[in-house]
C-alpha positions, -999 to 999 in steps of 0.1 A, spaced: 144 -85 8 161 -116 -5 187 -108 -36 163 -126 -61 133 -108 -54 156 -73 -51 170 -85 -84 136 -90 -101 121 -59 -91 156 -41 -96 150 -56 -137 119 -44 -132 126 -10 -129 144 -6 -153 118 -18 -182 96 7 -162 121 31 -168 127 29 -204 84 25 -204 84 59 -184 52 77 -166 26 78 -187 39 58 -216 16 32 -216 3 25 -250 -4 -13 -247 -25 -5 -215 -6 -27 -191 -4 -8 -159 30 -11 -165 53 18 -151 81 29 -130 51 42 -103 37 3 -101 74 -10 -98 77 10 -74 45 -2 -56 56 -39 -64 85 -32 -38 64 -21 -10 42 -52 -13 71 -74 -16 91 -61 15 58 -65 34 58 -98 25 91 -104 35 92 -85 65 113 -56 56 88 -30 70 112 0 72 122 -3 31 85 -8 25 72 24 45 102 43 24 87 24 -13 54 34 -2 65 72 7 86 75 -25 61 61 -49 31 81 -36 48 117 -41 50 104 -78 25 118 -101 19 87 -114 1 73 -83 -29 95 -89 -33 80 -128 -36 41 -108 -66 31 -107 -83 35 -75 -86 -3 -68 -49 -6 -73 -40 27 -52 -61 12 -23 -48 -23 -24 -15 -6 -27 -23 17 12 -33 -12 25 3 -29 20 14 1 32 -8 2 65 4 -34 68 40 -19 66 32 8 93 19 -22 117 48 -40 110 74 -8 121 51 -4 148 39 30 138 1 24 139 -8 60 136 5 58 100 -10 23 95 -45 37 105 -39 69 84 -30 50 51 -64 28 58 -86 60 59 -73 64 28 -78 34 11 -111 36 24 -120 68 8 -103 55 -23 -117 23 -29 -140 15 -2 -150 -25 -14 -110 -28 -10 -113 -19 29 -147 -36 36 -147 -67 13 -106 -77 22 -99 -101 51 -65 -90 49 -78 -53 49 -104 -61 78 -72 -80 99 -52 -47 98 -84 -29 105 -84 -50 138 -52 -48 150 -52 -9 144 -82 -4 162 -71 -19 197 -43 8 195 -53 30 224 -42 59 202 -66 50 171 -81 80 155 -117 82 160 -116 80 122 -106 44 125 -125 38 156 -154 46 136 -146 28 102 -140 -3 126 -177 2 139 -191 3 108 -176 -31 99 -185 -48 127 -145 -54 133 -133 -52 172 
């Protein structure tokens, strides 16, 4: 991650901390658990797969995570599964998918950037049927 974006996020956290879980009076969204998802989507985006998959597994076993909204917990696995692809671990990948899709299925089936890691999941010769089947059902191959 580069030192601005670490910086940001690192002021970030902690407002979120002083905010605390389940603090949110103003109604932002705004908490430690969503810093916390912030990172994963920005080490995604810059390519830093391992320190996403360990946001993403630190911010999920929060409490927290189940008061997102779904929308934002789905669009939040699907950064994940895009960090799983990216650490070559598409078992994971497909796993945090099926879970987005149970979430917040629109986020899976509406996405291109859900339906792309859908695609490149699916021609894993290990996929899960689960997968193998939610790929069918979107017409993505």
């Amino acid at each position: 991650m580069t030192a601005s974006a670490a910086e940001l996020l690192d002021e970030a956290a902690t407002m979120a901390d002083r905010v605390g879980e389940g603090h949110d009076h103003h109604r932002t969204g705004f908490g430690p658990t969503t810093v916390g998802s912030a990172r994963v989507a920005a080490a995604v985006e810059l390519g830093a797969a391992r320190a996403a998959v360990t946001w993403h597994e630190r911010t999920t076993r929060r409490d927290a995570w189940r008061w997102l909204p779904a929308e934002h917990r789905a669009a939040r696995l699907l950064d994940a599964a895009r960090a799983y692809l990216q650490a070559d671990d598409p078992a994971s990948a497909g796993r945090a998918l099926v879970d987005a899709d149970r979430t917040a299925p629109a986020e899976v089936r509406h996405r291109p950037a859900a339906r792309s890691v859908l695609a490149q999941v699916v021609r894993d010769p290990h996929a899960p049927a689960t997968i193998v089947q939610l790929a069918l059902a979107l017409g993505v191959t």
